[in-house]
C-alpha positions in Angstrom: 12.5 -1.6 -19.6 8.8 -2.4 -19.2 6.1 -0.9 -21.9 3.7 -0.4 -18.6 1.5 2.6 -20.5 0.5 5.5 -18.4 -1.6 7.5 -20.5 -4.4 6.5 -18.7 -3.9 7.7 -15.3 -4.5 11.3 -14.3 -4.2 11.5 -10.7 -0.8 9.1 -10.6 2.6 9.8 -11.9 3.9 6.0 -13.0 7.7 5.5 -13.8 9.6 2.1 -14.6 12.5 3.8 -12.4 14.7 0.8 -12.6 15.1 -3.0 -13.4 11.7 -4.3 -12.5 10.8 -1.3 -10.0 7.8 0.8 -10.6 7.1 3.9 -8.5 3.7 5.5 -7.8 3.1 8.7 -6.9 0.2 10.4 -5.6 0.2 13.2 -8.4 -2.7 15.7 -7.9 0.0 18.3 -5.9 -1.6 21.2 -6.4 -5.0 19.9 -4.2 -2.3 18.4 -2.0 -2.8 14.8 -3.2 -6.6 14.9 -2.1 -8.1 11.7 -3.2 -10.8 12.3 -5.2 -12.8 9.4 -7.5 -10.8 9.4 -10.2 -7.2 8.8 -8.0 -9.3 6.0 -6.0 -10.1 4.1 -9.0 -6.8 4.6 -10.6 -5.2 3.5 -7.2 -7.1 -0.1 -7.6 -6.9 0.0 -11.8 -3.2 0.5 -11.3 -1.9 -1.6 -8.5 -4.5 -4.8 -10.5 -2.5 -4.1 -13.8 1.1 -4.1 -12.1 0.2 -7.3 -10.0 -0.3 -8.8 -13.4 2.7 -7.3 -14.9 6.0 -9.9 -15.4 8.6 -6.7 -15.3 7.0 -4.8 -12.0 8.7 -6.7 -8.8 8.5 -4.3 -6.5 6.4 -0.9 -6.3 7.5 2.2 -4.4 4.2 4.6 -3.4 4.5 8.4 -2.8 3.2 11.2 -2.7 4.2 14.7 -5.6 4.1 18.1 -4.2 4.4 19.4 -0.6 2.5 16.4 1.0 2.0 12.7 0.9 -1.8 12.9 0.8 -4.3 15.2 2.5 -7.0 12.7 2.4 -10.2 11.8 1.2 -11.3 14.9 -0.9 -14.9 16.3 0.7 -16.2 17.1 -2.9 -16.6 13.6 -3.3 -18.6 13.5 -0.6 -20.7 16.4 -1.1 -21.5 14.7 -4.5 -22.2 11.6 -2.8 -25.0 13.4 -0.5 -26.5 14.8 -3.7 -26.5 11.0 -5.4 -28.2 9.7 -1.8 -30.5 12.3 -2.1 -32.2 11.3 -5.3 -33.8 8.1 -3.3 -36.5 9.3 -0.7 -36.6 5.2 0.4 -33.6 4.9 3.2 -32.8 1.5 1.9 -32.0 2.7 -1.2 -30.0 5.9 0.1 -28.4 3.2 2.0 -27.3 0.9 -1.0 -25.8 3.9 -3.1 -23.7 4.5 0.6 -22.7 0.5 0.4 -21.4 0.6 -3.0 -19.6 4.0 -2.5 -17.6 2.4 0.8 -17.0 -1.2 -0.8 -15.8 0.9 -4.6 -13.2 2.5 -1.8 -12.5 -0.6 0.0 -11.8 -2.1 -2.6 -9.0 0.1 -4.5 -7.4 -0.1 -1.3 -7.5 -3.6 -0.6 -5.8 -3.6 -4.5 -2.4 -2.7 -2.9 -2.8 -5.8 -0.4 -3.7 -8.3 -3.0 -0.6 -7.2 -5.4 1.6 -9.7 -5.5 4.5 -7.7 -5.5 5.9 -5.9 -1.8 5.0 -2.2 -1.9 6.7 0.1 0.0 5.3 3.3 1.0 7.6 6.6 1.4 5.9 9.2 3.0 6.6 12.8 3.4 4.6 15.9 5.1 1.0 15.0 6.1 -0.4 11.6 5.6 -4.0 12.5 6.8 -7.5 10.2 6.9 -7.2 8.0 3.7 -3.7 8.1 3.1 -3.3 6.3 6.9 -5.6 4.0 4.9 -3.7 3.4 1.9 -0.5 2.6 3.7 -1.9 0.4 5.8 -2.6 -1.7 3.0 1.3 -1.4 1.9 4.3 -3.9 3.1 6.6 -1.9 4.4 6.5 2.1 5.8 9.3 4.5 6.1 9.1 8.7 6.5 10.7 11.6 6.4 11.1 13.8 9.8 8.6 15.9 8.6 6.1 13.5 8.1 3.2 13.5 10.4 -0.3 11.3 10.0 -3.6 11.6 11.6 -6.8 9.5 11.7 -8.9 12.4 10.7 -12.3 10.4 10.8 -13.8 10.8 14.1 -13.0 14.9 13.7 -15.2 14.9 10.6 -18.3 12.7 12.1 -17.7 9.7 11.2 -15.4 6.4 11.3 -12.5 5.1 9.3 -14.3 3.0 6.6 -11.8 1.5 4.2 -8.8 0.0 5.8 -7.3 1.6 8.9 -9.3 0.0 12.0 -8.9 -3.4 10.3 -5.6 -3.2 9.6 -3.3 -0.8 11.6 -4.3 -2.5 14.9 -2.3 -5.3 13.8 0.7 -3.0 12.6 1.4 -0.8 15.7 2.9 -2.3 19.3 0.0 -1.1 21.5 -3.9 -1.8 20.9 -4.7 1.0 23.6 -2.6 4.1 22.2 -4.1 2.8 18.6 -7.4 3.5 20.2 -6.2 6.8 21.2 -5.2 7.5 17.9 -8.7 6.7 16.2 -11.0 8.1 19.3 -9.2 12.0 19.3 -8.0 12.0 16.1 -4.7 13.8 17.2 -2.1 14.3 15.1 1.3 12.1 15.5 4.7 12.7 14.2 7.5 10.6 12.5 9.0 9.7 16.0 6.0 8.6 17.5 4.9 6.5 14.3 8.4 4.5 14.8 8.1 4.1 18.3 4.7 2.0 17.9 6.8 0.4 14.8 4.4 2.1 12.3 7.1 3.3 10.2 11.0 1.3 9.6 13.3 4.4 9.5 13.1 8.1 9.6 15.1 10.0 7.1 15.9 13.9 7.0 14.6 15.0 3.4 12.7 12.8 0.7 15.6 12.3 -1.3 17.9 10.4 1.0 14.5 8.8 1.7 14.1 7.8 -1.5 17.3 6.6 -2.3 17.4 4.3 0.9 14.2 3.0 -0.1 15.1 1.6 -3.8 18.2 0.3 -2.4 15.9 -2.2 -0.3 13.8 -2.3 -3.8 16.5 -3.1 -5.6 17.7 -5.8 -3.0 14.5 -6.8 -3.3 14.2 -7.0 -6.9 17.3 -9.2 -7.2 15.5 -12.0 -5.3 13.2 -14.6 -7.3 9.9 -13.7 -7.7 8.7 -16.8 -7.1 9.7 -16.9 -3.6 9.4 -13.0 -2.8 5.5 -13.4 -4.1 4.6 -16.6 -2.2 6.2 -15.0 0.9 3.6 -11.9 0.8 0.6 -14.0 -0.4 1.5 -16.1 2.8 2.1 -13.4 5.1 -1.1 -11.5 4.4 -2.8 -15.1 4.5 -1.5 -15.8 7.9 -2.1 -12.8 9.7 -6.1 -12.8 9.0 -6.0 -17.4 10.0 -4.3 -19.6 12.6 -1.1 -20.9 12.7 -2.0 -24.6 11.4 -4.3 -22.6 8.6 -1.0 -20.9 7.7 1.4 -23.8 7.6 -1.3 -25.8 5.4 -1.6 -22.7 3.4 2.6 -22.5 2.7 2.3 -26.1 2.7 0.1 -26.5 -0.5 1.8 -23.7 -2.3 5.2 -25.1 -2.0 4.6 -28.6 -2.3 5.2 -27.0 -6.4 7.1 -24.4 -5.7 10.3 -25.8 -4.4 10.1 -27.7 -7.8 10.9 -24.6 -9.8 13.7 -23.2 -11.5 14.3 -20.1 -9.8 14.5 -22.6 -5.9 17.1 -24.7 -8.2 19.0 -21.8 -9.3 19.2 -20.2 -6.4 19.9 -23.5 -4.1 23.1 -24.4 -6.6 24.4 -20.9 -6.4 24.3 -20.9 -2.6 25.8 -24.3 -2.1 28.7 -23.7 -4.9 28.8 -19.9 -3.4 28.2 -18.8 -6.9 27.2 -15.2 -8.0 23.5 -14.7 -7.4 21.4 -16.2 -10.1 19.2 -14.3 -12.5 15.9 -15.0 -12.2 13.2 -14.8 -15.2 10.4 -12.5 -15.2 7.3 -13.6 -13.3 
């Protein structure tokens, strides 16, 4: 088992739950997983430390407590309109605002640049930044319960760190997307399928979670190599061209269909073998 140390992180429950799987879970249950500072920056200081770490292959997000996450917490930005109002010049009050969004963006974006597949496992709401945050994961599955909402527009203002960018390319429909981020209605587990937001609805969080590290541990059996190089080209891909993604595949495995795990797991195919084990990366 890994020696991933925890003692840092506050806001985040972190367990080495099995062979190479970490889970993550939203831990501040009795504010109803409100994301204050502190869980933003532990959200990017942890998924930047597991991307580096050889015994994490796959990471399983969550939420502790009664829901996945209720959102951005408004103390932050009460405390942020105090900060902006220290500065009388509105360029100023405007870099403070800058740095506040890009700090956010970027412990979001943290999840996207991992190169290990997270899979997010929600449960009860999933409100304003937690729609963010999930965005930025590989692969979404819910309880019935669940339900999400794209809180911004009801609070004044618009989604700033991840949702507009990315869920449009998610969901089946550009136009009910738009209905989603102009009323900011509330949508339940069914409806997230439908518009293929979420894989698979399950009855309680248990089965839910049991389903999903089976697909971690499926997961977790393949090389790292290729599982790695197959997110860093999918995420590549959907922001470029076609041609821009082949080149990009293209350069990467020109070396990696050279390595040992591609060797392994080519000889153990062709001799129908048991599946290789592949070392840590």
């Amino acid at each position: 088992m890994s020696k991933f140390t925890t003692s840092n992180y506050h806001t985040l429950k972190i367990e080495n739950t099995n062979d190479f799987i970490y889970s993550v879970q939203l831990n501040r249950p009795e504010k109803s997983n409100a994301m204050n500072t502190p869980m933003w920056i532990e959200i990017g200081k942890c998924f930047n430390e597991l991307n580096d770490n050889p015994d994490c292959r796959v990471i399983i997000l969550s939420g502790n407590g009664k829901f996945f996450t209720s959102g951005i917490d408004l103390y932050d930005i009460m405390n942020l309109g105090q900060e902006v109002m220290n500065h009388e010049d509105i360029a100023r009050k405007s870099q403070v605002v800058r740095k506040f969004i890009m700090n956010y963006q970027n412990c979001i974006t943290a999840l996207e640049k991992c190169v290990k597949p997270v899979i997010a496992a929600v449960h009860g709401g999933c409100i304003g930044g937690g729609v963010d945050l999930i965005c930025a994961t590989d692969m979404r599955y819910c309880t019935n319960d669940a339900w999400f909402q794209l809180k911004e527009t009801e609070i004044g203002m618009a989604a700033d760190v991840g949702t507009l960018q990315r869920m449009p390319k998610i969901v089946r429909s550009m136009s009910l997307f738009n209905e989603l981020a102009f009323t900011a209605r509330k949508f339940g587990a069914p409806e997230a399928k439908s518009i293929g937001f979420v894989n698979e609805i399950f009855d309680a969080k248990e089965s839910m979670l049991k389903s999903v590290n089976d697909i971690a541990n499926d997961i977790a059996s393949k090389s790292p190599v290729g599982i790695q190089m197959t997110k860093r080209s999918i995420v590549y891909s959907r922001d470029h061209t076609v041609q821009e993604g082949l080149d990009h595949i293209a350069d990467w495995n020109q070396t990696l269909l050279q390595s040992e795990d591609f060797i392994k797991a080519s000889m153990a195919v062709a001799s129908k073998d048991k599946k290789p084990i592949f070392s840590k990366l």
